[in-house]
matplotlib code that plots the C-alpha trace (Angstrom):
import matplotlib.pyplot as plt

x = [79.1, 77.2, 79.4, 82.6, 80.3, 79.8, 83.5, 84.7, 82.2, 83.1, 86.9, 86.4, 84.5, 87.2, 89.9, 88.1, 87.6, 91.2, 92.4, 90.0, 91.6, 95.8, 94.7, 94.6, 97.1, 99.5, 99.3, 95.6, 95.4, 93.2, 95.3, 92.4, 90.3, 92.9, 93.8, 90.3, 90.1, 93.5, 91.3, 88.5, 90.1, 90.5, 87.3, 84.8, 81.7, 83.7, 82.2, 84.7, 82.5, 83.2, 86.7, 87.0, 84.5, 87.0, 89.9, 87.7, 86.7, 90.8, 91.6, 89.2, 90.0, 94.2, 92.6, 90.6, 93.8, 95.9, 93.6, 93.3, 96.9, 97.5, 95.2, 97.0, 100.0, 101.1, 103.9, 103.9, 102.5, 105.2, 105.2, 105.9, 102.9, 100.8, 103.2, 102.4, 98.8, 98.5, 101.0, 98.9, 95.4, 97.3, 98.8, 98.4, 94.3, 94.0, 97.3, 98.2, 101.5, 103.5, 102.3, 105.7, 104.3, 102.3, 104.1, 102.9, 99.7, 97.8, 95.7, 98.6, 98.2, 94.5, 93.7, 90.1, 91.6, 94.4, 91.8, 90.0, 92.7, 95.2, 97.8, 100.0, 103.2, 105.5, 104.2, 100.5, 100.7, 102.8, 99.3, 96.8, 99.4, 99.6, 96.0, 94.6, 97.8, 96.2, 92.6, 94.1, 95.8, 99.3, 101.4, 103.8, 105.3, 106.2, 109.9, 110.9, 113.5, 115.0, 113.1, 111.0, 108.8, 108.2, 106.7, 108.8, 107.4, 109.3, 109.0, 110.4, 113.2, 114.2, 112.6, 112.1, 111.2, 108.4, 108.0, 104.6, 105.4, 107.1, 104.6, 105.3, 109.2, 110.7, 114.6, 116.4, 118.4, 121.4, 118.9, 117.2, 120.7, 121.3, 117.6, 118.3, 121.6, 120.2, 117.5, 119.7, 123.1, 124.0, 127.1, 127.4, 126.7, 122.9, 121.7, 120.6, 117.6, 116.6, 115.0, 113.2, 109.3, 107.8, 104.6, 101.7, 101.8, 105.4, 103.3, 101.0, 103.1, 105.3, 101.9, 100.6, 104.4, 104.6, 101.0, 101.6, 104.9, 102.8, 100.3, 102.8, 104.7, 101.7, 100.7, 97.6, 97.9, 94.9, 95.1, 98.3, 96.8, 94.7, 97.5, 99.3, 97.1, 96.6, 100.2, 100.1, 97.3, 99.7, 103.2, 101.7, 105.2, 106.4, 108.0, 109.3, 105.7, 104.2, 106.8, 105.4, 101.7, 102.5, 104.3, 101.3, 98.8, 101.0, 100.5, 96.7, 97.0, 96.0, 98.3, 96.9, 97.3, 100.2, 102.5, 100.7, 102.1, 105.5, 105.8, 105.3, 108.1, 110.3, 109.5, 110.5, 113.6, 115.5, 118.2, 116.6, 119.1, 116.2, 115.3, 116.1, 114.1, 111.2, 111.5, 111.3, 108.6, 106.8, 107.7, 106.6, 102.9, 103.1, 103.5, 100.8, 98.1, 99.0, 98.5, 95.1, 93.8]
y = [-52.6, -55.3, -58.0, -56.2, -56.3, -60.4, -60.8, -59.4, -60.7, -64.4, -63.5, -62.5, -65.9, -68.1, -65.7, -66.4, -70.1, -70.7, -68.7, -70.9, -74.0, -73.3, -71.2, -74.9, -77.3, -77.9, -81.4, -81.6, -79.5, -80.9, -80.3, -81.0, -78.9, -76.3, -77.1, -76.8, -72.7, -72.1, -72.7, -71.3, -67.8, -68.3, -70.9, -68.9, -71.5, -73.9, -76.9, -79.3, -82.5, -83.8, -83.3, -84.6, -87.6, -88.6, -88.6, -91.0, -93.3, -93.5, -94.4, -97.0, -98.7, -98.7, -100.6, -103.0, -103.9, -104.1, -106.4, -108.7, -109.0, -110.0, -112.7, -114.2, -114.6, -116.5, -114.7, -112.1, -108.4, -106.4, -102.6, -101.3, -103.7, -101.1, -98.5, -100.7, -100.7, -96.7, -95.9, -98.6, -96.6, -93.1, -93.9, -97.0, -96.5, -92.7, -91.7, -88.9, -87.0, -84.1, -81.6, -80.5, -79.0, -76.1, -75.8, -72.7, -72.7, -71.8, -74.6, -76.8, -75.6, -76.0, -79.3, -79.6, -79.0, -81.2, -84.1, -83.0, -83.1, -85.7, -83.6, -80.9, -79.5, -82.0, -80.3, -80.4, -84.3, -85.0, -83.4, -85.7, -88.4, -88.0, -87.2, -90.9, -92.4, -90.7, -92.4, -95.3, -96.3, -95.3, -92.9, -90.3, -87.5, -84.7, -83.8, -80.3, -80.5, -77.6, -77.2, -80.4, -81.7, -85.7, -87.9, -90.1, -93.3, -94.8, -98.6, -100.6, -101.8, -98.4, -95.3, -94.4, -91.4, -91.3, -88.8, -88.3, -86.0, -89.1, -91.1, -93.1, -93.6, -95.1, -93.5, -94.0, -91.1, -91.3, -91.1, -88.2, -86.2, -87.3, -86.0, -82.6, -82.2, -82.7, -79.9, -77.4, -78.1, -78.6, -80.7, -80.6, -83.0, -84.0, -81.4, -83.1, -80.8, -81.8, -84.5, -83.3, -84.0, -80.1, -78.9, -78.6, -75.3, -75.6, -77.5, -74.6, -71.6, -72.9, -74.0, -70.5, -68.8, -71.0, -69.6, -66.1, -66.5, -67.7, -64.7, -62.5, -63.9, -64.0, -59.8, -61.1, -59.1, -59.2, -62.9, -62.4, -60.3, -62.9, -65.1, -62.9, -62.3, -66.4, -66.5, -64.0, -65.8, -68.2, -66.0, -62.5, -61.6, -62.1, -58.9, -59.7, -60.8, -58.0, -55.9, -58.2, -57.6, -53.7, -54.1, -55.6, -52.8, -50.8, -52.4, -52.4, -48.2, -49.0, -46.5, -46.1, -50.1, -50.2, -47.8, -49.2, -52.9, -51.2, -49.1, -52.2, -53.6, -51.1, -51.6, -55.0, -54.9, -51.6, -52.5, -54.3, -54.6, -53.0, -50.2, -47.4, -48.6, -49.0, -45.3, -44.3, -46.3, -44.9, -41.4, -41.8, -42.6, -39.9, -37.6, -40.0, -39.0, -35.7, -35.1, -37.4, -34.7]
z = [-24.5, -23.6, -25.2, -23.5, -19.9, -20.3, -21.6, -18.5, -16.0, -17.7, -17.4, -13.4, -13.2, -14.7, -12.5, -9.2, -10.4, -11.0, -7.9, -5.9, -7.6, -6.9, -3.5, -1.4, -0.3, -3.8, -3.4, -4.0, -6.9, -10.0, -13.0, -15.4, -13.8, -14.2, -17.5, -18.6, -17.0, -18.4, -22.1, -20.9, -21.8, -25.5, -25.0, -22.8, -22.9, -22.7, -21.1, -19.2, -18.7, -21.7, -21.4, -17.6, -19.1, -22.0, -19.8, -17.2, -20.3, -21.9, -18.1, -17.8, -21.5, -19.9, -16.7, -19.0, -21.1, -18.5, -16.9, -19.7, -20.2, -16.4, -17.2, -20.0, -18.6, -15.4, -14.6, -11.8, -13.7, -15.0, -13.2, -16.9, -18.5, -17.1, -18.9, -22.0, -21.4, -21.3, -24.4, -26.3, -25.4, -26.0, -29.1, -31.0, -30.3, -30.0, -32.0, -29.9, -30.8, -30.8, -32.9, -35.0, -38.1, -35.9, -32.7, -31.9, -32.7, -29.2, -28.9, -28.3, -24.6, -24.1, -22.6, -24.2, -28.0, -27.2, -26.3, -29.5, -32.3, -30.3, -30.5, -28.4, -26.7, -24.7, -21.2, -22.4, -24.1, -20.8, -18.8, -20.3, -20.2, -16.3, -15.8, -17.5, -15.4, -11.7, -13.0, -13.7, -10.6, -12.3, -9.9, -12.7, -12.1, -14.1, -14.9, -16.3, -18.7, -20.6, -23.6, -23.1, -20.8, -20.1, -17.2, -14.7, -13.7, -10.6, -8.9, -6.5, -9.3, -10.9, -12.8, -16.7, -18.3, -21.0, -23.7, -24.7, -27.5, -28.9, -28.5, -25.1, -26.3, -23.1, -21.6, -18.8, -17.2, -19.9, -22.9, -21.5, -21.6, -25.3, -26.0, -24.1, -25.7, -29.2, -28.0, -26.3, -27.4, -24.3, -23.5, -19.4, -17.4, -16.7, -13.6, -10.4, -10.5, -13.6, -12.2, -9.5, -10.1, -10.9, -8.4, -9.7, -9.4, -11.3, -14.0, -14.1, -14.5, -17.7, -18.9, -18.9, -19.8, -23.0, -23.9, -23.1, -25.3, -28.1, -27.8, -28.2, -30.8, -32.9, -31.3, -29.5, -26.5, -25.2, -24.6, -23.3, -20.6, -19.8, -19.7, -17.9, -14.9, -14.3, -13.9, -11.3, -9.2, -9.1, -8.6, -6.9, -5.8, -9.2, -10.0, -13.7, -14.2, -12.8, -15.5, -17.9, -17.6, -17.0, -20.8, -21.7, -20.8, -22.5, -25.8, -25.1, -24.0, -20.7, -18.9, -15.5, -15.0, -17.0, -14.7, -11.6, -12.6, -13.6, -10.3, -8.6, -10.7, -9.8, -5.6, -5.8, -7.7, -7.4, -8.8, -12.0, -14.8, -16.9, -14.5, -16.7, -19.3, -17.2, -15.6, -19.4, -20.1, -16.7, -18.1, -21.4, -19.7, -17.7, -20.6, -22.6, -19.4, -19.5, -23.5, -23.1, -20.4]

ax = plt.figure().add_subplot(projection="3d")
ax.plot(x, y, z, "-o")
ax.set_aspect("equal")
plt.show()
């Protein structure tokens, strides 16, 4: 009981830690920091210095071989040397890639294990890749593609997109629609909003949805809880997340929460395509209580 006690009074921690984090002005939001709590639920002593310190240390190495390239060469520095400069640190020095062979494995979205085994998802390589840019003087912005996530670096000339999961490749705006078509299939033009830089917040949440998808793919629903209820400090009118983590307390025979996160489904979208299932679902508890009494 005790273990349970200090696994839940660590959970509440990391919860009130996180809310803290997204709760101020979007704009000033540490991703790291977040990153870091979002792997503190499958990594509960997790210590971020040394995380936060290696990310300061790859940022200063980018600034010293930036530097000593602008010294060699008389002509005016090249916006994309510094570009250069950070995919050379990433991954000519570090080798950081995508990881391919085990996708889903979950520790593709924690920051710290990415930083550990160089290797991750698009969104959580495209993170790190924008987190040793900000220490480094290099302003990037994330873009949300369908299926794939990469980094936008704009100056006073034009804009390219990197791909961190490919290892810095460099596109401009046609090549990202060639790279999204071969992903999705998709054979429309390229959406407008497509290339709108994502929030942090934005950032956040497909973090956390690609993680709870993984939990549940591999049945781990307790994690996916966990999961689950980040997403909502971060989306509390959500009501297909609220569903969610109801469905979710379901698996785990946690009835009382379960119909009190699927009621509140139900409020918010009345006329929910799924609504019948969910009154079954809500009826099946009922009877569940009942027997259990």
């Amino acid at each position: 009981m005790t273990d349970k006690f200090s696994q839940e009074a660590a959970q509440q921690r990391i919860y009130q830690a996180f809310a803290t984090l997204v709760s101020g002005d979007e704009n000033t939001i540490d991703l790291a920091q977040a990153a870091l709590l979002i792997a503190s639920i499958a990594y509960p002593d997790l210590d971020p210095v040394p995380s936060l310190s290696y990310l300061d240390a790859l940022a200063r190495r980018v600034k010293q071989l930036h530097s000593q390239i602008s010294s060699t060469t008389s002509e005016q520095s090249n916006p994309l040397e510094l570009i250069g400069s950070l995919n050379h640190v990433l991954f000519e020095d570090e080798h950081f890639h995508g990881n391919e062979s085990d996708y889903y494995n979950p520790n593709n979205s924690f920051l710290n294990k990415v930083l550990e085994e160089q290797t991750g998802l698009p969104i959580t390589l495209s993170l790190l890749y924008m987190e040793v840019g900000k220490r480094a003087g290099i302003p990037l912005e994330g873009i949300g593609f369908p299926y794939h996530f990469m980094v936008r670096y704009t100056w006073t000339d034009g804009k390219i997109y990197i791909d961190p999961f490919a290892r810095g490749l460099l596109l401009n705006e046609t090549e990202c629609l060639e790279r999204i078509q071969q992903k999705t299939h998709h054979r429309g033009p390229l959406q407008q909003h497509w290339l709108e830089p994502v929030t942090p917040k934005q950032m956040l949440v497909r973090i956390l949805n690609n993680l709870k998808s993984v939990y549940i793919r591999h049945a781990d629903f307790t994690h996916a809880l966990a999961i689950s209820d980040l997403l909502l400090l971060l989306l509390p009118e959500a009501g297909v997340e609220q569903r969610d983590r109801g469905l979710l307390h379901l698996e785990l025979k946690h009835y009382g929460r379960a119909m009190h996160d699927l009621h509140t489904y139900l409020e918010l979208h009345p006329k929910a395509s799924d609504r019948y299932e969910i009154r079954n679902h809500i009826k099946q508890i009922r009877q569940t209580i009942a027997q259990l009494n």
